[in-house]
MIKOL-906097 format. One record per atom (N, C-alpha, C): residue in three letters; x, y, z. Coordinates in steps of 0.02 Angstrom, whole numbers, plus 50000, padded with zeros to 5 digits. Each point is the difference from the previous one (the first is absolute). Example, Ala and Ser with C-alpha at 12.3 -4.5 7.8 and 13.67 -1.06 7.14 Angstrom:
2
ALA506604971650390
ALA499555005950000
ALA500455006050000
SER499825005349964
SER500425005950003
SER499615005550037
//
This chain:
186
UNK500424994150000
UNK499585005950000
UNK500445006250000
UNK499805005649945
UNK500565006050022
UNK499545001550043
UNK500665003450039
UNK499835004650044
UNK499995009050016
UNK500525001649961
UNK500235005249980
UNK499795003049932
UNK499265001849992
UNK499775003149939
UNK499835009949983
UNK500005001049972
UNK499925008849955
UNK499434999349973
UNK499535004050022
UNK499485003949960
UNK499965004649944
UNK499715000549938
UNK500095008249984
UNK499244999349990
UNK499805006950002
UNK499365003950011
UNK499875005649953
UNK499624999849935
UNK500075006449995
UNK498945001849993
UNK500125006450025
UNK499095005050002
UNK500255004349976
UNK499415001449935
UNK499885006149971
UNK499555002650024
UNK499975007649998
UNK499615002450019
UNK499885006449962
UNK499395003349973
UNK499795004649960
UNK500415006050037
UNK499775007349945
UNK500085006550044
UNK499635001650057
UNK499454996449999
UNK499535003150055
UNK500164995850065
UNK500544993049979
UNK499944996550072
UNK499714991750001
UNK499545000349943
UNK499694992849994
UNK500554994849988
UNK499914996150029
UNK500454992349970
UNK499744998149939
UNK500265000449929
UNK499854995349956
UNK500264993449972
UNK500554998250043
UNK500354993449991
UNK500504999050053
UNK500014992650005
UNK500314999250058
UNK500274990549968
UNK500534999449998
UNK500474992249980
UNK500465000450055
UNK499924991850023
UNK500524999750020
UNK500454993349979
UNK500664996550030
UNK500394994249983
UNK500785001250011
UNK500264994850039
UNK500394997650035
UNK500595001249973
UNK500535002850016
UNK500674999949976
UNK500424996250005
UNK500344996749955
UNK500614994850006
UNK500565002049981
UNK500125008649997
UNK500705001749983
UNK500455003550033
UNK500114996550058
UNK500625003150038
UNK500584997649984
UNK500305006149972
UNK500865000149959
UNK500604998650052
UNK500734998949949
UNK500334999350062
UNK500075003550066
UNK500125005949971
UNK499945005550054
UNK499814998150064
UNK499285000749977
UNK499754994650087
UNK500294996450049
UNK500214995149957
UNK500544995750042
UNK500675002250020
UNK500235003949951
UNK500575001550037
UNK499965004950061
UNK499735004549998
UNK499875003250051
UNK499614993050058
UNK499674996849984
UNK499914997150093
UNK500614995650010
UNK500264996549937
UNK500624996850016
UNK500375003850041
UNK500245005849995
UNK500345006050033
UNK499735000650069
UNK499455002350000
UNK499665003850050
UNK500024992150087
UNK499754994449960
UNK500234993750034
UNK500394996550015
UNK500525000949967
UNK500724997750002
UNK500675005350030
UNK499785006649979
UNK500525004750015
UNK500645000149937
UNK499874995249986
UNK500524999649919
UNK499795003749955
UNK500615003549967
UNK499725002649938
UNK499834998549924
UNK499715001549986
UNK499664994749918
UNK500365005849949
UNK500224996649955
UNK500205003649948
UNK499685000649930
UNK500085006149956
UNK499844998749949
UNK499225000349992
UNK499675003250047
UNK499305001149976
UNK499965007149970
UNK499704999949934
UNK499975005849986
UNK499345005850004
UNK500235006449994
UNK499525004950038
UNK499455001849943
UNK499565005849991
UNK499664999649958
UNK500115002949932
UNK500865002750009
UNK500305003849939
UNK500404994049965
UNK499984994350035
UNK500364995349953
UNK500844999750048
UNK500245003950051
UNK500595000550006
UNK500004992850078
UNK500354997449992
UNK500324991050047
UNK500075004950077
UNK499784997250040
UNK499935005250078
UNK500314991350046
UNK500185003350048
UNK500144994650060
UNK499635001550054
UNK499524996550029
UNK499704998950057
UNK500174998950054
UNK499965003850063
UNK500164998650071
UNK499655000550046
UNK500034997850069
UNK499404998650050
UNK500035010050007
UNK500275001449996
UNK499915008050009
UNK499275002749962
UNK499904998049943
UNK499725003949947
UNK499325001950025
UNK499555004950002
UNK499295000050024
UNK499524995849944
UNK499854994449986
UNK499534996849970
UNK499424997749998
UNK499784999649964
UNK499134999949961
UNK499625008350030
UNK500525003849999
UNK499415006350005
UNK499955002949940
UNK499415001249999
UNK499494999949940
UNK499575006249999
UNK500035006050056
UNK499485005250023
UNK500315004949925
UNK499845001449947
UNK500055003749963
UNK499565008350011
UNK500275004249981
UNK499495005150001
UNK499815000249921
UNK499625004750006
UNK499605003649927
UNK500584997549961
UNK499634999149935
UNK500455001649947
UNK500824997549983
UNK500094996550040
UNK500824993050046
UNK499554995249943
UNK500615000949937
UNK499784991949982
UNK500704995149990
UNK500325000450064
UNK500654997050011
UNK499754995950064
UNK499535000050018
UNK499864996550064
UNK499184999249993
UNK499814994050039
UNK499355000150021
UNK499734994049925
UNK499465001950000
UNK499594995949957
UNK500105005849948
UNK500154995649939
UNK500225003349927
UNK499504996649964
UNK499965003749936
UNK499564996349937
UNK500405002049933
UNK499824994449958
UNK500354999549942
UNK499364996549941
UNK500715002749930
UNK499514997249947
UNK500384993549957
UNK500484996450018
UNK500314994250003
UNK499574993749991
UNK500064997849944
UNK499794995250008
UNK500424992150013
UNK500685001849982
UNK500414992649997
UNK500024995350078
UNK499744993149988
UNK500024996650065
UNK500465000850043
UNK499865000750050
UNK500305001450093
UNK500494994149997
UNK500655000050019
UNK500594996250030
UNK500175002650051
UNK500424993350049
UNK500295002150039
UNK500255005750018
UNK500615000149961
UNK500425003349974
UNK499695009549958
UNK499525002050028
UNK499615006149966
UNK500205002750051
UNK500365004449988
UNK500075007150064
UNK499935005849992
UNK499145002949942
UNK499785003149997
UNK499545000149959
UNK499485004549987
UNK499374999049963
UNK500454999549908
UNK499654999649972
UNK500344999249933
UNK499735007449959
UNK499555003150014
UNK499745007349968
UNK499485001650071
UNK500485007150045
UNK499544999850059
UNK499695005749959
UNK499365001250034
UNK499485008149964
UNK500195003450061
UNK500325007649943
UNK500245006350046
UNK499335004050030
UNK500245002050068
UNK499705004750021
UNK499695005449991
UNK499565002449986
UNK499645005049976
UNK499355000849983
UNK499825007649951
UNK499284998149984
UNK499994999949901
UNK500814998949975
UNK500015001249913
UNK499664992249990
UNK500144998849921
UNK499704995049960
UNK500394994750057
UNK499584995849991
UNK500354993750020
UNK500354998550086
UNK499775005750031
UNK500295000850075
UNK499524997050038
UNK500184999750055
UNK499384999550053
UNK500275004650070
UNK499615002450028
UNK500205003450077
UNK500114995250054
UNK500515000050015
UNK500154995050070
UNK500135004550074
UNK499314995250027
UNK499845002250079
UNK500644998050051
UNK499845003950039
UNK500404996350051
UNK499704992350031
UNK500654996849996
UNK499774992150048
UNK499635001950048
UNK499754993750032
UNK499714999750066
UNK500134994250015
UNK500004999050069
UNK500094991650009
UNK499854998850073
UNK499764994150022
UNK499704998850055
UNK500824999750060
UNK499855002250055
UNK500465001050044
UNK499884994550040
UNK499454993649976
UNK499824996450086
UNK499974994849957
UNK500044992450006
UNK499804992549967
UNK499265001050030
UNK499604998249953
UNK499114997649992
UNK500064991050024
UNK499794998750036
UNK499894992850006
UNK499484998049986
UNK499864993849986
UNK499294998849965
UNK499964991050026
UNK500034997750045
UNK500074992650007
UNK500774997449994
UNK500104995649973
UNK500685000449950
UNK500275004750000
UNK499795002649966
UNK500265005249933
UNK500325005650024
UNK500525001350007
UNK500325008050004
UNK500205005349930
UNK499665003350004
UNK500305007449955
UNK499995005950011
UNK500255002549934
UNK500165006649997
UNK499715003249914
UNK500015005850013
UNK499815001949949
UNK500395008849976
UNK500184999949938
UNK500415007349986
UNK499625000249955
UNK499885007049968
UNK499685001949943
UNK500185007249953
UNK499755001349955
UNK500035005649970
UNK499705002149960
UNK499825006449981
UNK499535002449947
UNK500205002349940
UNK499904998949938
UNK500035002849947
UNK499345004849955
UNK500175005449978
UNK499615003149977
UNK500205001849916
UNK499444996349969
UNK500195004049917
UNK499765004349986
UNK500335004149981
UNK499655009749989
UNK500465001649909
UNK500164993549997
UNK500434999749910
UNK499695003349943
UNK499284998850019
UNK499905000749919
UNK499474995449985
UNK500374993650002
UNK499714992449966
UNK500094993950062
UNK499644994649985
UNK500114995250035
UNK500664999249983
UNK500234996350095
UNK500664995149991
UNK499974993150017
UNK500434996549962
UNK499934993150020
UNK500704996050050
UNK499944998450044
UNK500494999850043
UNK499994991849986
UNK500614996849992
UNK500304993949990
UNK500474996950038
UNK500035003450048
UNK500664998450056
UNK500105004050060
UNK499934997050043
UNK500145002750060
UNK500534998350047
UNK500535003650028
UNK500445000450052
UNK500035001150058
UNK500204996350054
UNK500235005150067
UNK500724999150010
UNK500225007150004
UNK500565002250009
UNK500255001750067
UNK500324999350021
UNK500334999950091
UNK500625005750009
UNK499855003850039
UNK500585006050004
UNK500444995650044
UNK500624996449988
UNK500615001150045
UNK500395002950001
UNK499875006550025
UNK500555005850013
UNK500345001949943
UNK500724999849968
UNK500085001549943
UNK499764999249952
UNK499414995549976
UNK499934997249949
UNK499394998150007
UNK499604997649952
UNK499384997649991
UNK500074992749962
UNK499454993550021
UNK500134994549978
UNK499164997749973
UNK499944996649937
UNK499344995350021
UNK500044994550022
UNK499354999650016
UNK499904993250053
UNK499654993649979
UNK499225004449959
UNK499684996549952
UNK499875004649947
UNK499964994949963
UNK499865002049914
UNK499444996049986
UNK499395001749987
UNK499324995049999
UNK499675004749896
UNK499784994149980
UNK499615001749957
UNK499185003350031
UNK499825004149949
UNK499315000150009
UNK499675005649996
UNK499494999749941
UNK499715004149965
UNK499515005550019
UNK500065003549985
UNK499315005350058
UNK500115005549941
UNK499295002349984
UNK500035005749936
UNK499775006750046
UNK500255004350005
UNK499915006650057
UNK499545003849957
UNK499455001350004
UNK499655005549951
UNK499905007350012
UNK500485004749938
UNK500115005250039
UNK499455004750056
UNK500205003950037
UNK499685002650025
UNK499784992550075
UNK500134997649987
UNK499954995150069
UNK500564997050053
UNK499914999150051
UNK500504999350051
UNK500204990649993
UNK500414997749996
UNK500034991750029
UNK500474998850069
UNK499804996850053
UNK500275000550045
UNK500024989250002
UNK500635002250023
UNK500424991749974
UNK500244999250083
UNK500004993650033
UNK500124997850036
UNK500254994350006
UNK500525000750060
UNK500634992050000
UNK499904999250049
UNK499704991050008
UNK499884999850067
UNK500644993650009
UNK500225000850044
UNK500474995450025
UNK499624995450069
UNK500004992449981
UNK499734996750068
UNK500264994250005
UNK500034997750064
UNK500184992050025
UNK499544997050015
UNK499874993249976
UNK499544996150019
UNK500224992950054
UNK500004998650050
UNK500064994250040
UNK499784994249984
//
């Protein structure tokens, strides 16, 4: 049985506020990154050779501040990212493959500040958490988002963690608010 599964979440919601769509489905793409950082963070050894989200080989140490993820506004180096990528997720992906820039031109989207739960939700079993973020298209035209990231600030540098497929069409003038739920099941 896994135990260790990812949510993604995404709600649209009109200008006025209404929900007009809401998908959700399970992520299976946590990159190396991931691991090396808890390898690190659990071991105190350092992992080498994971690279950051510019492509440049970084070395990992129990020092590093990891998996923080609190992005503000408009940070699309951290936090929950979106992209228009379509090529399948590997291990080995240590970054979106076409992330969508910040903004309100053709083809942008506005990125909210994160949010993320400060406390584990228990539910029987089940422990989680949940981080989120908002996107707003004010482009022009619909966007179609094909990829999504979360990116982790460790201090110098920024890393991804997961790289997940998955389609969500933003219609301009509407908000989508995407959610990663992280939980353990017993």
């Amino acid at each position: 049985m896994k135990n260790l599964k990812a949510f993604i979440n995404w709600k649209e919601y009109d200008p006025q506020g209404n929900l007009v769509e809401e998908k959700e489905h399970e992520s299976n793409s946590l990159v190396t990154a991931f691991l090396g950082i808890l390898l690190t963070q659990m071991t105190g050894v350092s992992c080498t050779n994971i690279y950051d989200i510019f492509g440049f080989a970084r070395t990992l140490t129990d020092a590093i501040t990891a998996f923080k993820c609190n992005a503000a506004g408009a940070d699309v180096d951290n936090g929950l990212v979106v992209g228009t990528g379509t090529t399948a997720v590997a291990t080995t992906d240590y970054k979106l493959v076409t992330r969508i820039a910040h903004g309100n031109g053709a083809g942008q989207l506005s990125y909210e500040a994160m949010n993320l739960d400060t406390a584990l939700t228990v539910d029987g079993t089940t422990h989680r958490f949940l981080i989120y973020r908002q996107f707003t298209n004010n482009s022009g035209g619909d966007i179609t988002v094909e990829e999504i990231g979360l990116y982790t600030d460790c201090g110098s540098f920024d890393l991804c963690i997961d790289r997940s497929l998955s389609t969500k069409s933003i219609v301009n003038g509407n908000t989508a608010r995407l959610t990663y739920t992280i939980s353990i099941t017993v």
